[in-house]
N, C-alpha and C positions, 0 to 999 in steps of 0.2 A: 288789262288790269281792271278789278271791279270796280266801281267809281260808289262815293258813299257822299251824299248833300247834306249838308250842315245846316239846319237853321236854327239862328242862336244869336240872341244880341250882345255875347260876353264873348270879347273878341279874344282876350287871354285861353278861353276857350279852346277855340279853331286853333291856335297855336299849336298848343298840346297833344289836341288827340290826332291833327294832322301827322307833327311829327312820330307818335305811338304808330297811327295805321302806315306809316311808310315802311315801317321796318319790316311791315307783312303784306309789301307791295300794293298795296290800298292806296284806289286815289281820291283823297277827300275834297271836296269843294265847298264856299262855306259862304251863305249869304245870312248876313245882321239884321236882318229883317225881315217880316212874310213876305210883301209885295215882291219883294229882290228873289226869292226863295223861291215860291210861286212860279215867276218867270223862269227859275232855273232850272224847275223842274222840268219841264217842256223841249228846254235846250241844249241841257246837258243829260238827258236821260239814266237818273243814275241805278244802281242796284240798290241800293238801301238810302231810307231818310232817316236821319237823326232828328229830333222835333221838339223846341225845346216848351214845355207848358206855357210859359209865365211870358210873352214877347210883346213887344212897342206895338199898339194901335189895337193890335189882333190877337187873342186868346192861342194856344198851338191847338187846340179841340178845334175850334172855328177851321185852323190852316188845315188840319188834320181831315174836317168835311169837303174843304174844298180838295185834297189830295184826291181823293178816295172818288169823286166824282170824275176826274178825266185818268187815273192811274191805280192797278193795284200792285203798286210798288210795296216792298215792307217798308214797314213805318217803327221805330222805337222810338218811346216817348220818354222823352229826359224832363227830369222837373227837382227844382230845388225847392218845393213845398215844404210844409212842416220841420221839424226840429233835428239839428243834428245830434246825435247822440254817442 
């Protein structure tokens, strides 16, 4: 089952698109934080990151350098910037 890493401090979030990717056998894992996210990448080796721009302490660009440095996992970059329309 592909595994897909969550980082994202909007835990309402992880709820959601966990339950969306199960229905396509997707298995999501979700850390609220880089550092937590970070570590998870390492030990849960997943297919794809989720990454969210806007996160506690650490910009997702910043998390986004450090990925890309030990992994070239795919990366989407989620961001609630600018206006909704």
């Amino acid at each position: 089952m592909p595994k897909i890493l969550l980082i994202d401090d909007d835990e309402k979030l992880g709820d959601l698109l966990g339950a969306f990717f199960q229905r396509f056998d997707l298995d999501l894992r979700v850390a609220h934080d880089p550092i937590k996210g970070l570590a998870m990448l390492g030990s849960e080796n997943p297919d794809l990151v989720i990454l969210d721009v806007m996160l506690p302490g650490q910009d997702g660009f910043e998390v986004c350098r450090k990925i890309r440095k030990v992994s070239a996992v795919p990366i989407v970059m989620l961001t609630a910037r600018g206006e909704v329309t």
